[in-house]
BAZA-425735 format. One line per 8 residues: their letters; for each residue z, x, y of N, C-alpha, C, CB. Coordinates in pm, whole numbers, plus 32768, in hexadecimal, padded with zeros to 4 digits. Glycine has a CB too. Example, Ala and Ser with C-alpha at 12.3 -4.5 7.8 and 13.67 -1.06 7.14 Angstrom:
2
AS	830C/8527/7DC7/830C/84CE/7E3E/830C/8528/7EB6/8389/846B/7E41; 82C4/8505/7F1F/82CA/8557/7F96/8313/850A/8003/823C/8580/7FC4
% end
This chain:
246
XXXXXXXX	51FB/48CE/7536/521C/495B/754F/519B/49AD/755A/5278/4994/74DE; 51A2/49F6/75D0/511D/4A4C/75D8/5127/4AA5/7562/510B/4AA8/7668; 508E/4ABC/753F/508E/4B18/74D4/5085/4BBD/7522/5003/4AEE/7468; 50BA/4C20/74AD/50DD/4C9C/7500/5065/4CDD/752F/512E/4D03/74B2; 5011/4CF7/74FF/4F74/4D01/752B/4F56/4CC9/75C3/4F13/4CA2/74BD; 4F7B/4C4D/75C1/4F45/4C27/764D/4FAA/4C4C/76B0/4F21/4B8C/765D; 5025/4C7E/7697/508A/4C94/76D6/5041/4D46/770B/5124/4C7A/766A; 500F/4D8C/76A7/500A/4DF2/76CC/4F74/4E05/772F/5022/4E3F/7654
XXXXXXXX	4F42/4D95/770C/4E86/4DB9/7747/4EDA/4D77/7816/4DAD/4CF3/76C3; 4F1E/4D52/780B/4F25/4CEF/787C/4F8C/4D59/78D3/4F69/4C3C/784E; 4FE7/4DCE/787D/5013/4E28/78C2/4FBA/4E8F/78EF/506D/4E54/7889; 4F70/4EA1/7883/4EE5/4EF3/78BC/4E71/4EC5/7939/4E8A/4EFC/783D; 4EB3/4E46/7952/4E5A/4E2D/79A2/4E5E/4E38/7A20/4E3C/4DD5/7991; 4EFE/4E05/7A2E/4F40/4E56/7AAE/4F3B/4ECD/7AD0/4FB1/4E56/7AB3; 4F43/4F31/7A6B/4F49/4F94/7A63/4EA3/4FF9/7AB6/4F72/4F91/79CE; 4E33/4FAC/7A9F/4DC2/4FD2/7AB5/4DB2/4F9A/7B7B/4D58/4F87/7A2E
XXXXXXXX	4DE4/4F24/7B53/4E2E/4EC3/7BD2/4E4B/4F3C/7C6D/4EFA/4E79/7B81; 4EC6/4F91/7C1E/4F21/4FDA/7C5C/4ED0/505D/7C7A/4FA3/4FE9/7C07; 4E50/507C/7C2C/4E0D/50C7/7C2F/4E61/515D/7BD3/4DE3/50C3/7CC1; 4EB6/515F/7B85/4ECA/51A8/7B4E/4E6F/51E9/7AEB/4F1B/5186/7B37; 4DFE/518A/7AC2/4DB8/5193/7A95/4D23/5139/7AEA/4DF3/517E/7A21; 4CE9/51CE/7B24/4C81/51A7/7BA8/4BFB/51D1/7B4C/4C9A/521B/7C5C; 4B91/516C/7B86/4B19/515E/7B3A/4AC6/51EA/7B32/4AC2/50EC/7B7B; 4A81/520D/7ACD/4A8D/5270/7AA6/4ACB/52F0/7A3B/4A95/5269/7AE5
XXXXXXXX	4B6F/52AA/7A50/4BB8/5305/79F8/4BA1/52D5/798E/4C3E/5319/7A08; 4BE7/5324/7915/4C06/52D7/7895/4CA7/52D9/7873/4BAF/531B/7815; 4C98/5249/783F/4D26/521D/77EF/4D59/529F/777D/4D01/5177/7786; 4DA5/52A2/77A2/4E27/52BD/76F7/4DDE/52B4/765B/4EBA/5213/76E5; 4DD1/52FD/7647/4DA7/52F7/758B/4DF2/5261/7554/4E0A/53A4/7518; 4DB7/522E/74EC/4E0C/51B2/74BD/4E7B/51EB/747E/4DC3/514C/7458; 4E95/5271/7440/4F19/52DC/7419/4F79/5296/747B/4F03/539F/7440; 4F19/52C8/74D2/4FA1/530F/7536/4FDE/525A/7589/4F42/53B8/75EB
XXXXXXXX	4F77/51F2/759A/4F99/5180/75C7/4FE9/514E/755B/4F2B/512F/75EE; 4FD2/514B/74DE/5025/5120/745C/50A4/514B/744B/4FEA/5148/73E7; 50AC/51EF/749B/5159/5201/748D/5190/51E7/751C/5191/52AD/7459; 514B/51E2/7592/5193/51C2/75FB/51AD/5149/760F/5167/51EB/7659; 5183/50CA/75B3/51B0/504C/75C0/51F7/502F/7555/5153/4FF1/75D5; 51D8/507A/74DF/5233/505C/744E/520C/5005/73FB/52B6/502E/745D; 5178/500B/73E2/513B/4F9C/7399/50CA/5019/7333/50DE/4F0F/741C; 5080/4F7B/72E9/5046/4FC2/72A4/4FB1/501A/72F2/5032/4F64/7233
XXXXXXXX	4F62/5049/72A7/4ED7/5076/72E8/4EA0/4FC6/72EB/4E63/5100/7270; 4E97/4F81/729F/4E53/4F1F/7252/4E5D/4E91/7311/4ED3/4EED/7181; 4F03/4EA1/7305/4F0B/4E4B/738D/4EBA/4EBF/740A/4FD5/4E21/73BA; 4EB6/4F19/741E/4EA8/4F46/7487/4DEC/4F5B/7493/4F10/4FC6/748D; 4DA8/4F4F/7436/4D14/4F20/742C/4CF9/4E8D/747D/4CED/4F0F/7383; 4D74/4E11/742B/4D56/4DAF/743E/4D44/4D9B/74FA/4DB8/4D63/73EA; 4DCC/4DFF/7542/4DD6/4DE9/75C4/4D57/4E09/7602/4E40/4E2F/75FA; 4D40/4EA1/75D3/4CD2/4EE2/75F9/4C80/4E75/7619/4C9B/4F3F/7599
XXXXXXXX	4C28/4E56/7585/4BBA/4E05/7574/4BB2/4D81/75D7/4BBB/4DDE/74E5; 4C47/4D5D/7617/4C42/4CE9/7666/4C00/4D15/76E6/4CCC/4CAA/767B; 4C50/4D7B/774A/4C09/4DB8/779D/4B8C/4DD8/77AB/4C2F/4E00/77A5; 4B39/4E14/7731/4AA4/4E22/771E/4A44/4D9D/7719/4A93/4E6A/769A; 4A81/4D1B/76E6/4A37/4CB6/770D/4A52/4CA6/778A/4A43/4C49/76C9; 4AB6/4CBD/77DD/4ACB/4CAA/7875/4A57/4CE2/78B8/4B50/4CF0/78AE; 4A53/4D2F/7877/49CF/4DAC/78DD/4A2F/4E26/7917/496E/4D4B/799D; 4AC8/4E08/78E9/4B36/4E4E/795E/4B26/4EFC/7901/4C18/4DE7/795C
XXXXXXXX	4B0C/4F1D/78A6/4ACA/4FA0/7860/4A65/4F9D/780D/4B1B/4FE3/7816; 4A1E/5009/77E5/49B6/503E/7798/49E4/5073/7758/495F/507A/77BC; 4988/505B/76C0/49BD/5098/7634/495F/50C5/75D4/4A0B/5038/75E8; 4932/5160/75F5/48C9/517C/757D/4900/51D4/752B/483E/51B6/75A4; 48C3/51B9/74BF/48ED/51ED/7440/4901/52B3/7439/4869/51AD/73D1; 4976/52C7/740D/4982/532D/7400/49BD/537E/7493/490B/5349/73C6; 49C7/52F9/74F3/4A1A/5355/758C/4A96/52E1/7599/4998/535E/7657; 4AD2/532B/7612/4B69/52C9/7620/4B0C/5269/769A/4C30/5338/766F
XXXXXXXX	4B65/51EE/7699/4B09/5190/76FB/4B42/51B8/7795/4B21/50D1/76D5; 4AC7/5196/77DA/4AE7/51B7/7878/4ACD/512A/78A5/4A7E/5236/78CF; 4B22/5127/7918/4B17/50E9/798C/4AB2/50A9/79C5/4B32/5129/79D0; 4A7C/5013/79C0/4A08/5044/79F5/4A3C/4FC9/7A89/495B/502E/7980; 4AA9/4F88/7A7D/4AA5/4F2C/7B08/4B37/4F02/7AE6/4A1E/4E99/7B19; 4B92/4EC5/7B72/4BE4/4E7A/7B53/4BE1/4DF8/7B49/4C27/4E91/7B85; 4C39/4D7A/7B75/4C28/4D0E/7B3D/4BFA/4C89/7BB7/4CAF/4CFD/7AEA; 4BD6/4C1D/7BB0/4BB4/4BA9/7BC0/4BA4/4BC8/7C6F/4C23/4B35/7B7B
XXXXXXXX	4C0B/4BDB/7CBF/4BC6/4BC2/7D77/4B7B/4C31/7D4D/4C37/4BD8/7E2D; 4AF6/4C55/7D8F/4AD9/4CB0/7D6E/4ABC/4CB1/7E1E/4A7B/4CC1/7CEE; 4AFF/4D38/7E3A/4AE9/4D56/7ECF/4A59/4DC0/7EEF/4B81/4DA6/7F08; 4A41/4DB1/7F63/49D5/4E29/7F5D/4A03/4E95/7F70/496F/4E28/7FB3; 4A77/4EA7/7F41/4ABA/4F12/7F61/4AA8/4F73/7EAE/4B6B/4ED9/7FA4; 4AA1/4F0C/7E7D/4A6F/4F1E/7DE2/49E3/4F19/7DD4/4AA5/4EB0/7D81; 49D2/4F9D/7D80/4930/4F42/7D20/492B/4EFE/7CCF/48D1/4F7D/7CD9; 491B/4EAC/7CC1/48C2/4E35/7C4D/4858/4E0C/7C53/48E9/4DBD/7C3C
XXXXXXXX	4804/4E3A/7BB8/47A9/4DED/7B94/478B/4D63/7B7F/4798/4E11/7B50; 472C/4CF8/7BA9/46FF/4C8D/7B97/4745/4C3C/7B32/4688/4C9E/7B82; 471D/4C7B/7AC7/476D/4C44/7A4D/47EB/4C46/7A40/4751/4C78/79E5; 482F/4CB8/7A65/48AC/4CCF/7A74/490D/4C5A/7ABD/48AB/4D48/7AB6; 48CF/4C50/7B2D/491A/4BFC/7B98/48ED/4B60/7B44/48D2/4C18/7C5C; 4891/4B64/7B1D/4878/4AAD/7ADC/48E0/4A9C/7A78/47CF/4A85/7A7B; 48BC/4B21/79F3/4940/4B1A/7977/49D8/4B0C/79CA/4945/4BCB/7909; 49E9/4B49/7A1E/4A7A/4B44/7A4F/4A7F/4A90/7A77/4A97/4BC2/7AEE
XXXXXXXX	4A3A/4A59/7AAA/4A45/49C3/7AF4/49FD/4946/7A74/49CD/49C7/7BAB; 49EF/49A3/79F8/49E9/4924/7991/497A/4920/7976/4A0F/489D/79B5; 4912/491B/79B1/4851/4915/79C3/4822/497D/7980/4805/492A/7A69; 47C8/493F/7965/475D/4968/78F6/4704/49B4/7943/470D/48ED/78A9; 46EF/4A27/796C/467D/4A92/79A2/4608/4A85/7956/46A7/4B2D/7998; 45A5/4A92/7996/44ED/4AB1/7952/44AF/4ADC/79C6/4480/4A17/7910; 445A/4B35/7956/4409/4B6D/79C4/4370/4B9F/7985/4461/4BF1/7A0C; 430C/4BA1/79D6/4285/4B9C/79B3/41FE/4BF9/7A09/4272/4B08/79BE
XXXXXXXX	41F5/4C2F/79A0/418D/4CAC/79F5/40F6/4C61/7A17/4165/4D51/7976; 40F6/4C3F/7AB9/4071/4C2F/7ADC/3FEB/4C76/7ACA/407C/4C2A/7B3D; 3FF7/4CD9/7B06/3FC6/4D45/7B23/400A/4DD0/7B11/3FA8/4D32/7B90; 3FAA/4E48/7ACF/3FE7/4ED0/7B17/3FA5/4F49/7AD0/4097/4EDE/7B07; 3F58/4FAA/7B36/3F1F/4FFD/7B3F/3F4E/506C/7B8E/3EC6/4FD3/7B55; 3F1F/50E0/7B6F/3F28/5156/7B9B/3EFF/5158/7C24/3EE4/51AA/7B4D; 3EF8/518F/7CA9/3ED6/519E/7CFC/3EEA/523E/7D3E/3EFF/513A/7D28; 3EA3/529F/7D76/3EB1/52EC/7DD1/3F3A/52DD/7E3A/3E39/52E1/7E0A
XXXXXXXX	3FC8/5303/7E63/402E/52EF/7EA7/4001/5308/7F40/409B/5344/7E71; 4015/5271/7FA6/3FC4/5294/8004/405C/52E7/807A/3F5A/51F0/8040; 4035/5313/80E3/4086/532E/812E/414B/52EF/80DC/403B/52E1/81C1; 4121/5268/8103/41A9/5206/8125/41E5/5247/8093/4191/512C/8132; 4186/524E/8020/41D6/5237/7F97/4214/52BA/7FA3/417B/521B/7EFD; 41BD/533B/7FC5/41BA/53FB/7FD3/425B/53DC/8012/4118/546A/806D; 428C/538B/8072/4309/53C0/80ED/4350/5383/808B/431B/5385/81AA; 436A/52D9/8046/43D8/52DD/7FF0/43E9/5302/7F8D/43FD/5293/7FDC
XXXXXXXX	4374/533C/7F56/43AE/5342/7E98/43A6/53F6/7EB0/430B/52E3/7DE2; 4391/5415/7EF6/43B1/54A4/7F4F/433C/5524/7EEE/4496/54DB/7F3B; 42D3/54DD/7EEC/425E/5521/7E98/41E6/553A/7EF6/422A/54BF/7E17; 4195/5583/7EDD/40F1/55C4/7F19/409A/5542/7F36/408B/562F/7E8E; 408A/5514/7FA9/402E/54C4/7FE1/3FAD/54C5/7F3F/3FF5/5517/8095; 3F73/545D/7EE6/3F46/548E/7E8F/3F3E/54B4/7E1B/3F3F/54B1/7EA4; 3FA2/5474/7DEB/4001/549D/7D5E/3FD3/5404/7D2F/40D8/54C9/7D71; 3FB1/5424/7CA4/3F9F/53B0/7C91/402A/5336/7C4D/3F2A/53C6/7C40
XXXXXXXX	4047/52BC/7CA6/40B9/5281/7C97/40A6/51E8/7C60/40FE/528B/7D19; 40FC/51C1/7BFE/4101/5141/7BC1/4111/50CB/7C12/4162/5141/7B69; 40B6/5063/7C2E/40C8/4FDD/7C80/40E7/4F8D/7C3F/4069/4FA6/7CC1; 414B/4F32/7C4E/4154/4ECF/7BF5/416B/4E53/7C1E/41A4/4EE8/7BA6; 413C/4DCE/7C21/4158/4D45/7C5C/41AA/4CF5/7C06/40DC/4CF9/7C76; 420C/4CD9/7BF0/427D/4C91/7B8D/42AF/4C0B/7BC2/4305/4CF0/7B7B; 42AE/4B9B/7B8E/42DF/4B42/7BBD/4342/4AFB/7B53/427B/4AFC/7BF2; 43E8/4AEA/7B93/443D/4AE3/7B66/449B/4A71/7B4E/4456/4B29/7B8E
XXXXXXXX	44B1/4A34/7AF0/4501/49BA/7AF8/458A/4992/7AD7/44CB/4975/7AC0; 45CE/491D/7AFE/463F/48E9/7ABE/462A/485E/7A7D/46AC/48E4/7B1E; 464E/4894/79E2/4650/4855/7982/45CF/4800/7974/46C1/4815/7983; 4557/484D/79A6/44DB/4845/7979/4495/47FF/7A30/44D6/47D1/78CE; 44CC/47F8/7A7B/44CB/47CE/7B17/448F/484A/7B5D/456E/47AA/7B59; 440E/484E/7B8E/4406/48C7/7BDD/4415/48D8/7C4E/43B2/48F5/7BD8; 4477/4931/7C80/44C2/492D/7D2B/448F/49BA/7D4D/4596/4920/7D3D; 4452/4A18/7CFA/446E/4A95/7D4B/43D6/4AFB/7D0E/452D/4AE4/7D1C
XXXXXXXX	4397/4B24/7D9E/432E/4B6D/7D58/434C/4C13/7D7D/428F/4B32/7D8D; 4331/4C50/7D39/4346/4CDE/7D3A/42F8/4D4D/7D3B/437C/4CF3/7CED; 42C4/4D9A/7DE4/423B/4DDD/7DC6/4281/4E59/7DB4/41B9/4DD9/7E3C; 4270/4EBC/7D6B/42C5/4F2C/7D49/428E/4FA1/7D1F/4318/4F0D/7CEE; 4282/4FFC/7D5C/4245/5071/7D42/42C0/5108/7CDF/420D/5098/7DF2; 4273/5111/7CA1/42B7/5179/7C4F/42B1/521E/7C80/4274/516B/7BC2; 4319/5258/7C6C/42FA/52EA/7C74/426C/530D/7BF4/43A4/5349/7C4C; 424E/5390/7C1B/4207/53C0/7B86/4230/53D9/7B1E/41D1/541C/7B7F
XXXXXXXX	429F/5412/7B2D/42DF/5445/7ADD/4341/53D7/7A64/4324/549D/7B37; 434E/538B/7AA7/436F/52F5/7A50/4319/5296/7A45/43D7/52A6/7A82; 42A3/5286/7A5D/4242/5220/7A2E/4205/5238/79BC/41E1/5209/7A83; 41D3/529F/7977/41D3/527C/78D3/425F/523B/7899/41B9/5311/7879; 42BA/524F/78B9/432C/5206/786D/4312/5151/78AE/43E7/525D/78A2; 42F6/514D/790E/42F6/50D4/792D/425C/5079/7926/4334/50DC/79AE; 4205/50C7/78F9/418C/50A7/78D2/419E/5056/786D/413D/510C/78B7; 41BB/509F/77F8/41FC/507E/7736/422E/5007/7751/4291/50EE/76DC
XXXXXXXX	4298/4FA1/77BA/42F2/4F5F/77AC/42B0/4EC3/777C/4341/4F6F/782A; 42AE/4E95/773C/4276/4E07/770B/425B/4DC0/779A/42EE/4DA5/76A1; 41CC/4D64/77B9/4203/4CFD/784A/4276/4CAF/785F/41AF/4C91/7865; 427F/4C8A/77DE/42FE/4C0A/77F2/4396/4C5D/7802/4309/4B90/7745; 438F/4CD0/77ED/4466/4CFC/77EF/4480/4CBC/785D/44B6/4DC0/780B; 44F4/4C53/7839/4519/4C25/78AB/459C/4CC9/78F9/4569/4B6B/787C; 45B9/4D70/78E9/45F0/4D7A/78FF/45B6/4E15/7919/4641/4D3B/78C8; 455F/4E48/7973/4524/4EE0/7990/45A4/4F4F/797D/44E1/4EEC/7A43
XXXXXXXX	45EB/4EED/79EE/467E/4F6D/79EB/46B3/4F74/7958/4723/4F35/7A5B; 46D7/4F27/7919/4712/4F2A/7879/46AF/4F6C/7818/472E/4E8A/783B; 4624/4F72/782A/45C2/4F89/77E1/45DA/5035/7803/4531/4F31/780B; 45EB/504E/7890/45CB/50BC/7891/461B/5138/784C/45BC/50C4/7901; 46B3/50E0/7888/4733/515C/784C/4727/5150/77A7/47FC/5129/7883; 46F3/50D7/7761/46FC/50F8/76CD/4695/5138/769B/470A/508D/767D; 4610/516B/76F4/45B5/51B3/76B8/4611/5238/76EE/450C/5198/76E6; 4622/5244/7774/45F7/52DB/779C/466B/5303/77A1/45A4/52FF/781F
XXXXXXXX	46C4/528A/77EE/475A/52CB/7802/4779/52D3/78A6/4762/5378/77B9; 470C/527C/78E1/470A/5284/7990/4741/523F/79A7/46A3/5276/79E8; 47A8/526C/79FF/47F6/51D6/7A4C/47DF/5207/7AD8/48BE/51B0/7A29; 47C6/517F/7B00/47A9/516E/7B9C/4825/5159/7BF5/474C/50F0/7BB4; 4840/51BE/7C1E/48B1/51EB/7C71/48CC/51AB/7D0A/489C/527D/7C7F; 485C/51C5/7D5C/488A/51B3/7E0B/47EA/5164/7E1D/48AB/527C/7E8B; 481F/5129/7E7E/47C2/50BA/7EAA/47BD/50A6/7F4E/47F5/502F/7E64; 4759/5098/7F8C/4748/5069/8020/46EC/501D/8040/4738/50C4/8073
XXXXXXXX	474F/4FBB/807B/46ED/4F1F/8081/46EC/4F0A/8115/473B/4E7D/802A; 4671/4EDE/8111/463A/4E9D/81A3/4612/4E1F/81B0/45CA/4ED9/81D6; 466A/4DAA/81CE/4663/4D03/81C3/464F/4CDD/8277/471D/4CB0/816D; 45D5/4CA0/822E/4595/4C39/82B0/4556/4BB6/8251/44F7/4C9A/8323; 4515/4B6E/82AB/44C0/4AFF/827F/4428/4B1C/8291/44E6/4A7F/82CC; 43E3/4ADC/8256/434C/4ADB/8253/4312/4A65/823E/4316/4B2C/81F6; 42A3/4A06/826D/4244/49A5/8230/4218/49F0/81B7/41C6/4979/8290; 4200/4983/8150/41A8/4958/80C1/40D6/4979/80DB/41D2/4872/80A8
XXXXXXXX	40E0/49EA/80AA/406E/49F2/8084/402F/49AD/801D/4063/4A55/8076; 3F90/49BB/8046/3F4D/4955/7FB3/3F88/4989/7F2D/3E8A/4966/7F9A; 3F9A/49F9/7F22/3FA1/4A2D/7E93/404B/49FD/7E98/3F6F/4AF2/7E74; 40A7/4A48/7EDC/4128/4A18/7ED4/4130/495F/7ED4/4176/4A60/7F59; 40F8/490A/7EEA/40EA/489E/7F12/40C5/4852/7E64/4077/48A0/7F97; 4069/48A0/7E47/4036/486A/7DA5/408A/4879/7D28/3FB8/48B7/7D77; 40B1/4918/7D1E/40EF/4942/7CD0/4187/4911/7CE9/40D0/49C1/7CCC; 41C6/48FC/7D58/4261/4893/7D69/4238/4810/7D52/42B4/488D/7E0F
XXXXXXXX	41EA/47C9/7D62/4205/474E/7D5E/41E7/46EE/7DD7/427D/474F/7D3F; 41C5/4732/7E68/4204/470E/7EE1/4185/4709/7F0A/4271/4764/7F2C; 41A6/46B5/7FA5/415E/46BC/800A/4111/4753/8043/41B4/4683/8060; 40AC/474A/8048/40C7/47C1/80C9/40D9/47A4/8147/405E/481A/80DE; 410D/4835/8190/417D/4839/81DF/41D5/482D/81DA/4188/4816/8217; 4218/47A0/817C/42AD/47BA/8162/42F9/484E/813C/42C7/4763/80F2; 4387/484E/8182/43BC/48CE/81CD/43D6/48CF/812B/4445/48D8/8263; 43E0/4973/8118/442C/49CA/80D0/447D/4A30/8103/43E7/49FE/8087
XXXXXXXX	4505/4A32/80B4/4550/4AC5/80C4/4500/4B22/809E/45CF/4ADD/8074; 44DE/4B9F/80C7/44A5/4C09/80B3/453B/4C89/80B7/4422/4C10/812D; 451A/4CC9/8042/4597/4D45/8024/4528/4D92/7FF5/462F/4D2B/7FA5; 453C/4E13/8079/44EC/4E91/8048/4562/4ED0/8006/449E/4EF7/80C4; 4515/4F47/7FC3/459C/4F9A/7F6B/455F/4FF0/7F4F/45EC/4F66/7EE8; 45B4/507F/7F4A/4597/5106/7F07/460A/512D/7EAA/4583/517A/7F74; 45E1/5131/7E26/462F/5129/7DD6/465F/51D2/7DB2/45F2/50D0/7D6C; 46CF/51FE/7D8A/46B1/52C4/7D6C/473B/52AB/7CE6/46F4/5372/7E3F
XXXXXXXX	4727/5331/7CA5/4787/533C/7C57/4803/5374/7C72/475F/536C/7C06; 483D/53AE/7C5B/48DD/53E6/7C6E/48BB/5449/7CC6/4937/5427/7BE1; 4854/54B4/7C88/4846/553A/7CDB/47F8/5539/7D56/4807/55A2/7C8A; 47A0/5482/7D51/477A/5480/7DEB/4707/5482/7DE5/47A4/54E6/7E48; 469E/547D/7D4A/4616/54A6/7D59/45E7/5417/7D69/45D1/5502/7CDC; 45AD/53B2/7DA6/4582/5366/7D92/4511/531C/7D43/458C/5369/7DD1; 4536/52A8/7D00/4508/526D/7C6F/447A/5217/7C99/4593/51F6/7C20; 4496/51C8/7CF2/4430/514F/7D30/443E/5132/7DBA/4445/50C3/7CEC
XXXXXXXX	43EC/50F7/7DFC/4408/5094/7E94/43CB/5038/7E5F/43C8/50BA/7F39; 4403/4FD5/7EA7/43CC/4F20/7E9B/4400/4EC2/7EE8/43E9/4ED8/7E15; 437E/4E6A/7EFA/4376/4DFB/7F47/439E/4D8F/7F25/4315/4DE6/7F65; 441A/4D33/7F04/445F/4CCC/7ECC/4436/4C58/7F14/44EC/4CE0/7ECD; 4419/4BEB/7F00/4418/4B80/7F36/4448/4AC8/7EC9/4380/4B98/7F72; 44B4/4AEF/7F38/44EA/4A4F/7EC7/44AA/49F6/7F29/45C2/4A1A/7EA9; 44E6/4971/7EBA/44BF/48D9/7F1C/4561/48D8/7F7C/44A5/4812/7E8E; 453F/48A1/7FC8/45AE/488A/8001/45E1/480E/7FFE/45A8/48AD/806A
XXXXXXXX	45A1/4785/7FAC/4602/4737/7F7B/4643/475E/7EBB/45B3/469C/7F94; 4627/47E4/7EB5/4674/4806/7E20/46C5/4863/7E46/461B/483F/7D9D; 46CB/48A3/7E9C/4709/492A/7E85/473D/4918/7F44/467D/49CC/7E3F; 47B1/495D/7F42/47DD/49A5/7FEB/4844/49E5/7FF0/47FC/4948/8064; 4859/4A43/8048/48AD/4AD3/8048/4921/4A6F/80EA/4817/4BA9/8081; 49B7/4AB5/808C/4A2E/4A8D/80F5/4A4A/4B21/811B/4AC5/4A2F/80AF; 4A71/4B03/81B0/4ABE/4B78/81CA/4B76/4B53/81B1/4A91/4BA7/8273; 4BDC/4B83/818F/4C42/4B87/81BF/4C72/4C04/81F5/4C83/4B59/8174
XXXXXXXX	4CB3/4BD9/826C/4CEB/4C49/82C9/4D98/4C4A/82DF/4C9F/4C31/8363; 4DBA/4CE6/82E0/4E5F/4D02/830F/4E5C/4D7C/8364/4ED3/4D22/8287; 4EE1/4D76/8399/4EC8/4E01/83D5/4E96/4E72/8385/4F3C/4E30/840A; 4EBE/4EAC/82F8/4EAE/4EE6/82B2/4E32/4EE7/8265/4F01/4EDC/8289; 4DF3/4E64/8253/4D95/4E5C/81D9/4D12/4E33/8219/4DC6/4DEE/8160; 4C8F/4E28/8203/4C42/4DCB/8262/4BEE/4DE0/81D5/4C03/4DFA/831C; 4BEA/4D77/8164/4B9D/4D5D/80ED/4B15/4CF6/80F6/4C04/4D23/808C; 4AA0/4D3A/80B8/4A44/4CCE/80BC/4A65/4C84/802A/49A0/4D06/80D2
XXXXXX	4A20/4BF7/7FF9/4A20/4BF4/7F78/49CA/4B9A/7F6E/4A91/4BE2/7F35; 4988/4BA9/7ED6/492D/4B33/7EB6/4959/4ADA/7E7E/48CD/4B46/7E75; 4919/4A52/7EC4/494D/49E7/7E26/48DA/49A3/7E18/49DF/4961/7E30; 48EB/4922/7DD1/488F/48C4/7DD4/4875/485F/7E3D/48A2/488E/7D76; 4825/483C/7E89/4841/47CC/7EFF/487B/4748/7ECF/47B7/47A5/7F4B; 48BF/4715/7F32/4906/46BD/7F24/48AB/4634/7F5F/4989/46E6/7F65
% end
């Protein structure tokens, strides 16, 4: 017999599913989830707390938890973080700060992170793994305004996005990705594992929050025997998604 806890985290999940609860918002007080299902506070933590190892909400102390993704396909129609999408598929996320310094924001960084040609902006080189496997390097530039928070962050968090909403409370809202392929540079070539030249997926991205200010842009590059993006198509739907290569 399912226990009632998982009965209730798994209605919640649909529920986030259905978007009744869309990333960003916040859930129901545990009050108010405790009398609308008829249980104790005590079960309705336990559900909670299941979802929060999902990555499927955020939970800092002293606020109600929000939204921070829904569950397992993860379409690009959704955001998900790295980690997020690995915890959902079972895998062990890591991740490791190469490099990263301050730089002057040249033109390219001034048009996406929507700041003064000149501002000084956080660079960062991250290279990312499954279950200690490195498939994915990450060149990523920070707004100003969020790179002391992301300065502080230990090299090893395997989880920036999780790190960030439990310091500051940022959740990364809207996303726009630009997927092509690229050859393996020496440096991409060393730090994966690989040949150079061997092809990589390349996913540019501009990441913004709810109100639209944008957080980071970055240059993604997986291996393409670890990682590859499906399309499925309907009249109605036309979804990208990531998985693991097959």
């Amino acid at each position: 017999m399912t226990a009632r806890h998982e009965e209730i985290a798994d209605e919640l999940r649909r529920a986030i599913d259905r978007e009744e609860y869309t990333v960003g918002s916040r859930l129901p007080s545990e009050s108010e989830l405790a009398a609308h299902y008829a249980v104790s506070r005590g079960t309705v933590r336990q559900a909670v707390a299941t979802l929060t190892a999902e990555g499927l909400i955020g939970s800092r102390q002293g606020a109600r938890r929000v939204v921070l993704a829904s569950r397992r396909s993860q379409s690009f129609e959704e955001l998900r973080s790295f980690a997020q999408w690995a915890r959902a598929m079972g895998r062990g996320a890591t991740g490791h700060v190469v490099a990263q310094e301050y730089r002057p924001a040249t033109h390219e960084d001034a048009v996406r992170l929507q700041l003064p040609i000149g501002t000084q902006v956080l660079h960062v080189l991250r290279i990312r793994g499954l279950d200690g496997e490195p498939v994915l390097l990450e060149r990523t530039v920070y707004a100003d305004w969020i790179s002391p928070a992301v300065e502080s962050i230990e090299p090893d968090c395997p989880s920036v996005t999780q790190r960030l909403f439990d310091d500051t409370g940022l959740v990364f809202a809207y996303g726009e990705h630009i997927i092509d392929a690229v050859a393996a540079g020496a440096q991409d070539a060393e730090l994966l594992g690989i040949r150079r030249t061997s092809p990589l997926l390349r996913v540019r991205r501009v990441t913004t929050t709810r109100e639209g200010r944008p957080v980071e842009w970055s240059d993604d590059r997986y291996r393409s025997d670890a990682v590859s993006f499906a399309v499925r198509n309907s009249i109605g739907n036309n979804a990208l998604a990531r998985k693991t290569a097959e």
